[in-house]
C-alpha positions as CSV (number, residue, x, y, z in Angstrom):
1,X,0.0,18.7,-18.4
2,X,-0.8,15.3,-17.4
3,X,-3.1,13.2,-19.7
4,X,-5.2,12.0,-17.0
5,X,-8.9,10.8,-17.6
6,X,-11.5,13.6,-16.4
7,X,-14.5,12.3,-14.6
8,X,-17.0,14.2,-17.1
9,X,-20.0,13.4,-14.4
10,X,-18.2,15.2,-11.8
11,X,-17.1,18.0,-14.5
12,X,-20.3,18.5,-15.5
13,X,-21.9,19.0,-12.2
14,X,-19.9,22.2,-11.6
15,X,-20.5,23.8,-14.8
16,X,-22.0,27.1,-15.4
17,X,-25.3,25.8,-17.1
18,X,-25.9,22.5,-14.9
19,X,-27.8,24.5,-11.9
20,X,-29.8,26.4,-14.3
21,X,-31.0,23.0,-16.2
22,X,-32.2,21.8,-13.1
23,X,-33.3,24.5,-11.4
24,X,-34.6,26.2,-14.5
25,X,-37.4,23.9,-15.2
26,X,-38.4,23.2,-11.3
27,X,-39.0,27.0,-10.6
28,X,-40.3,27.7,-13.8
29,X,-43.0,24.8,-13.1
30,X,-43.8,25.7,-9.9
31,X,-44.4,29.5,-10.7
32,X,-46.9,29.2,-13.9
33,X,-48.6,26.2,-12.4
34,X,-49.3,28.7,-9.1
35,X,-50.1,31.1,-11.4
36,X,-52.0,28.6,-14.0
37,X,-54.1,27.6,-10.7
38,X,-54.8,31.2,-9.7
39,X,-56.3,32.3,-12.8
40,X,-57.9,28.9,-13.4
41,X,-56.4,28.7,-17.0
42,X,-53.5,26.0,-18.5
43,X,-51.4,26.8,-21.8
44,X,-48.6,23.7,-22.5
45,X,-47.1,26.2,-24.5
46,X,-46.9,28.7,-21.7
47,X,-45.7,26.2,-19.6
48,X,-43.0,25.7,-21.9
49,X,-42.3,29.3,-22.1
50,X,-42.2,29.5,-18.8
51,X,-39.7,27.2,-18.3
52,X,-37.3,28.4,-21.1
53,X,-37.6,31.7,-19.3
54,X,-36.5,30.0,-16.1
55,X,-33.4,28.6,-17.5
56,X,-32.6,31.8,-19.1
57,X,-32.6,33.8,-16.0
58,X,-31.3,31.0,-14.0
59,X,-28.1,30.9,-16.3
60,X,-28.1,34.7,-16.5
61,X,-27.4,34.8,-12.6
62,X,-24.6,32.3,-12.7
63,X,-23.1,34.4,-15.6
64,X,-22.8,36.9,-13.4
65,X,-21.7,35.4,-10.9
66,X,-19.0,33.6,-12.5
67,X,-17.9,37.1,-14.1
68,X,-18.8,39.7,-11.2
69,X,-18.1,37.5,-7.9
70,X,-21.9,38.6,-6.8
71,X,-22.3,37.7,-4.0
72,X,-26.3,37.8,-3.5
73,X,-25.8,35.1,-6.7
74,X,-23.3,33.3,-4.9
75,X,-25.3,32.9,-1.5
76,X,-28.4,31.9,-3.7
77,X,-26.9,29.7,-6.3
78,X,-22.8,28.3,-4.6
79,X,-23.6,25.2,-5.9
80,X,-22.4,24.3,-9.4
81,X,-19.5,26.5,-9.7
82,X,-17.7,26.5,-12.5
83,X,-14.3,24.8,-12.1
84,X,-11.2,24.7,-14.3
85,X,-10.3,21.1,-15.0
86,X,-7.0,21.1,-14.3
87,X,-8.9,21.8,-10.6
88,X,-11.0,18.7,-11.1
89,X,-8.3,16.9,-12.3
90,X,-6.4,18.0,-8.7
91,X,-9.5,16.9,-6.7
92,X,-9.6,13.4,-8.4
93,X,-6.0,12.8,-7.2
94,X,-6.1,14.2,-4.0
95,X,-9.3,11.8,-3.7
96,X,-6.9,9.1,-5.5
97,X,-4.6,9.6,-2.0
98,X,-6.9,9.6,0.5
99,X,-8.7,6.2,-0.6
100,X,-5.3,4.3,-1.1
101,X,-4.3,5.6,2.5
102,X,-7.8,4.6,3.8
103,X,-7.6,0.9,1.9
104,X,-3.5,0.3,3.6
105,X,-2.9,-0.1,-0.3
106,X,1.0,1.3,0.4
107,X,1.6,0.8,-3.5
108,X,-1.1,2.7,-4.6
109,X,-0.4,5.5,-1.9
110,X,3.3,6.1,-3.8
111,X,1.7,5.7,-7.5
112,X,-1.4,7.9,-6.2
113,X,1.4,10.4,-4.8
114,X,3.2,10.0,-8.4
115,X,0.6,11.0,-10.5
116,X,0.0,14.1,-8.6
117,X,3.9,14.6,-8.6
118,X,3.9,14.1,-12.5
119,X,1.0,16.2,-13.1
120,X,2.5,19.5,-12.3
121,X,-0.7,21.3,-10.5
122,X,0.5,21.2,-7.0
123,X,4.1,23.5,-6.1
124,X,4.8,21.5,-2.8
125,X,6.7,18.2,-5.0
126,X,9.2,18.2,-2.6
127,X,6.7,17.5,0.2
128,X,5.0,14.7,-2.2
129,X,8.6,13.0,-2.6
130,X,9.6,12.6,1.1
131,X,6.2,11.0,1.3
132,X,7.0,8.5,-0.9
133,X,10.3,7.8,0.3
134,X,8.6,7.5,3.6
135,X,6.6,4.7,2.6
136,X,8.9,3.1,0.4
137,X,11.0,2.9,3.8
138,X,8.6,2.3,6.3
139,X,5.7,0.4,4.5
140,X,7.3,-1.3,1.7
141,X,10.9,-2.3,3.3
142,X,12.4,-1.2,-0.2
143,X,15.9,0.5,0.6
144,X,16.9,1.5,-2.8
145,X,13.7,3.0,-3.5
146,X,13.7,4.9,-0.5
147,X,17.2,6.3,-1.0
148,X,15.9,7.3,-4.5
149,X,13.3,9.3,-3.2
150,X,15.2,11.0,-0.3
151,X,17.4,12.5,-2.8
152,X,14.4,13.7,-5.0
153,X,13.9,15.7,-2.4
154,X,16.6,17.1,-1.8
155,X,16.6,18.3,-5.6
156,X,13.2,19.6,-5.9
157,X,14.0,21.8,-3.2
158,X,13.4,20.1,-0.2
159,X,16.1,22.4,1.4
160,X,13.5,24.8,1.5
161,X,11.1,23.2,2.8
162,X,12.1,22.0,6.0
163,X,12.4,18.3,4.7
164,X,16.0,18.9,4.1
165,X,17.8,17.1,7.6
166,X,14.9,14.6,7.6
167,X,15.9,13.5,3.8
168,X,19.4,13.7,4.6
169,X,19.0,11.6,7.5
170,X,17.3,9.2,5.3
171,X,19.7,8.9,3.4
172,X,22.7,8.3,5.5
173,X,20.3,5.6,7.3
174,X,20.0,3.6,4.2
175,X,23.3,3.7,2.8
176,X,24.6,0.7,4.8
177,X,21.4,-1.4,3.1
178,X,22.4,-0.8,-0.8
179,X,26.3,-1.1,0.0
180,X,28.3,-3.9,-1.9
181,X,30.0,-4.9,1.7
182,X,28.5,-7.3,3.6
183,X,30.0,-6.3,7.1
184,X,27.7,-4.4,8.2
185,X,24.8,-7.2,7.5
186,X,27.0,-10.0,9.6
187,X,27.9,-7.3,12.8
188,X,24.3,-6.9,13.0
189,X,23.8,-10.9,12.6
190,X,26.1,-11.4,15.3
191,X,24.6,-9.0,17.6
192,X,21.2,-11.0,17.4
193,X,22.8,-14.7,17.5
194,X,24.4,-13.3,21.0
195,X,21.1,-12.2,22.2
196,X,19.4,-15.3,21.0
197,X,22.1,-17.3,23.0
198,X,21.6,-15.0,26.1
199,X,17.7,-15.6,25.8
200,X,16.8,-11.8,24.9
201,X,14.5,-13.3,23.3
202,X,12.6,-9.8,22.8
203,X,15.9,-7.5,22.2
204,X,16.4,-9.8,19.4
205,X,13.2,-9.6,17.8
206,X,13.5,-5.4,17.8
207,X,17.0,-5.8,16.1
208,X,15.5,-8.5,13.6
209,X,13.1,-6.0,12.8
210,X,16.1,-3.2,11.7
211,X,18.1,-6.0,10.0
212,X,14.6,-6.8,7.4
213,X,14.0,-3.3,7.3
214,X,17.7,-2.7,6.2
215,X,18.6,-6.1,4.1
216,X,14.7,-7.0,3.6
217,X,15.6,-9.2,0.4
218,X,18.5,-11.3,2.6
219,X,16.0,-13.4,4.9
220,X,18.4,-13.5,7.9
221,X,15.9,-12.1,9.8
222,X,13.3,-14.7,9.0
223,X,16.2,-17.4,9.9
224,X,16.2,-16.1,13.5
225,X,12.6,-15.3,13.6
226,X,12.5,-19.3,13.7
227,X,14.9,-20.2,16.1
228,X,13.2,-17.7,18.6
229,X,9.6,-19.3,17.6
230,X,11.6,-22.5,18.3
231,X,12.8,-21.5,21.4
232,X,9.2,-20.7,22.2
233,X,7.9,-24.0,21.2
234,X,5.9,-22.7,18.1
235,X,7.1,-25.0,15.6
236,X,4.3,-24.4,13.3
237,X,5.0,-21.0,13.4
238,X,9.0,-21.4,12.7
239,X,8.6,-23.5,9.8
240,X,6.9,-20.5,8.0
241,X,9.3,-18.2,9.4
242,X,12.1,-20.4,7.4
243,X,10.0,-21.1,4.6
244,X,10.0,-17.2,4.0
245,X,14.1,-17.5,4.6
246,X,14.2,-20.0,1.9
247,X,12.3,-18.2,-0.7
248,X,14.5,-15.3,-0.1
249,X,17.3,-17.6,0.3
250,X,16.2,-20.8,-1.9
251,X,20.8,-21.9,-0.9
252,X,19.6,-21.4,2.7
253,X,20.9,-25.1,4.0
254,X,20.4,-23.7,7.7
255,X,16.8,-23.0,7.0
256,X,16.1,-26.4,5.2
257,X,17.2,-28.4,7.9
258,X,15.4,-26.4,10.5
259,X,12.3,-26.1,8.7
260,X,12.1,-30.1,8.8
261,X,12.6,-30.2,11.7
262,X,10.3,-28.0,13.1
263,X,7.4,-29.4,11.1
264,X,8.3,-33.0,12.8
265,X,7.7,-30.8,16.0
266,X,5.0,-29.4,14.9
267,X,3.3,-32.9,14.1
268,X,2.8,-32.4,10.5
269,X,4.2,-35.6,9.3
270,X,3.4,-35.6,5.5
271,X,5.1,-32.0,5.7
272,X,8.0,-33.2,7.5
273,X,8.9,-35.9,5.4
274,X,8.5,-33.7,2.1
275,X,10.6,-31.2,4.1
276,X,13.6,-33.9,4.4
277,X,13.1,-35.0,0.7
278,X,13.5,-31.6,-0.1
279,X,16.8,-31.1,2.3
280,X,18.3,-34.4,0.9
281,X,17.7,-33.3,-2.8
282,X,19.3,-29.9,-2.3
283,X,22.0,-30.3,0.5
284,X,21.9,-33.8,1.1
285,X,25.9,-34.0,0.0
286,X,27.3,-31.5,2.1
287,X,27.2,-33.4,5.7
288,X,27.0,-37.4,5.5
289,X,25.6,-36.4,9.5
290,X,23.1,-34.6,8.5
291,X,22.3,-36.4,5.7
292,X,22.2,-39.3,7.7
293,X,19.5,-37.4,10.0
294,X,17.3,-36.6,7.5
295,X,17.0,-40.6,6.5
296,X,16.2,-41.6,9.4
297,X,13.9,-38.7,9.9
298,X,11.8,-39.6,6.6
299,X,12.1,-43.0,7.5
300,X,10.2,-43.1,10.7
301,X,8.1,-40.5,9.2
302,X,7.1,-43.2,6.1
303,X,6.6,-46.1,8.8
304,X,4.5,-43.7,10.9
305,X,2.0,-42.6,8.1
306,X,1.8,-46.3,7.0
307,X,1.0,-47.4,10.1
308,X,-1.7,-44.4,10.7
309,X,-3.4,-45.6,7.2
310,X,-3.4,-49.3,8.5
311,X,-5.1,-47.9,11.5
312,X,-7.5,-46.2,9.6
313,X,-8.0,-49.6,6.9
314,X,-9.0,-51.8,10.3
315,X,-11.1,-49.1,11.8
């Protein structure tokens, strides 16, 4: 049994006695005080009475409802029904799954999803772990989670519940992304540089998106998400794409370079030239060309902001 806190407000609105406390007292009020005004006489101890006696008959009704399904009681009084916990405590996380889905909150969706899987009052867990494998897939781009979850299912006995050749399709699609060889990863690399060079600009872009769904923690994708943005003339928008290859890839000398240059593009000087520093400190000793470039690039970059202050100082 899961150890779950139970909204007590919620619990005690479907309790047997709730109705008959506030029910009790309304219709005992309004009866003595029609009949107080009828016979022109007031007791606050009858009044008192009178509600008491309300409550008790009230509750006496829901008693037998609860034990004798009546169903004159239940047509007068379906409010307030007395629940079992454990059916509160399902409502709550039902609730707990709808709001996450609602919010886009993809995290709490698969935790929400866990707790109802851990708390043993639904029989459908197989159903519950497809979802999450699902959205650790689709929504999360988290392979190894995924594959974990597709196999769940199988052994809850997904088999059996027609999730069997979606979970095994799952699973075959994601063995190439948590595989030790890499040759997958560079065919599909290839494939994309070649469409790149052709100028399938938007091809590419469909088969980056499979390559970060499969090696999401790589950051090849990103890489050739800026060479397209390049290609397009949106430098700002490539120097984030390899600034997201670079904290994937922090060795990523391709990126670096690229990255510099695209901000010098872009026109964001100060940028630029802390871009270069940053490719000179880290790779500056692998290509005396390139190293070269990126001199010359903070160079003019230095002159330029010193001669944009000076412009500013005479102003």
């Amino acid at each position: 049994m899961s150890s779950r806190k139970i909204d007590w407000a919620e619990l005690l609105a479907h309790t047997r006695w709730f109705p008959a406390l506030i029910m009790g007292p309304i219709a005992g009020s309004i009866v003595y005080l029609a009949v107080a005004f009828y016979f022109h006489k007031f007791s606050i101890v009858q009044f008192i009475m009178a509600n008491i006696a309300f409550f008790i008959g009230i509750y006496a009704i829901r008693w037998t409802m609860d034990t004798f399904s009546s169903g004159f009681a239940n047509s007068l009084f379906g409010f307030g029904r007395r629940v079992n916990p454990e059916s509160l405590e399902l409502m709550q996380l039902q609730r707990n799954i709808e709001r996450t889905e609602g919010d886009y909150d993809f995290r709490g969706a698969v935790q929400a999803r866990k707790d109802l899987l851990n708390s043993g009052l639904v029989p459908d867990t197989a159903r519950l772990a497809f979802e999450i494998a699902r959205i650790y897939e689709e929504k999360l781009s988290e392979p190894v989670d995924a594959l974990y979850w597709y196999r769940k299912t199988l052994s809850l006995g997904g088999k059996d519940g027609g999730f069997a050749n979606a979970a095994e399709e799952g699973i075959e699609r994601l063995k190439q992304s948590t595989s030790t060889s890499d040759e997958d990863r560079q065919k599909r690399e290839e494939a994309i540089r070649q469409l790149i060079e052709e100028n399938e600009l938007e091809q590419a872009e469909g088969h980056c998106e499979e390559l970060r769904r499969l090696y999401p923690k790589n950051g090849a994708h990103f890489f050739f998400l800026g060479i397209m943005a390049s290609r397009r003339e949106n430098y700002a928008r490539a120097a984030s794409f390899y600034e997201q290859a670079l904290a994937l890839n922090p060795g990523d000398e391709k990126s670096a370079f690229n990255r510099a240059v695209a901000l010098g593009k872009a026109e964001y000087d100060i940028e630029a030239r802390d871009a270069w520093r940053f490719y000179l400190e880290h790779f500056g000793e692998r290509d005396p060309q390139f190293k070269r470039t990126a001199e010359e690039a903070i160079e003019a970059l230095t002159q330029r902001l010193e001669s944009d202050v000076y412009l500013v100082d005479e102003n």
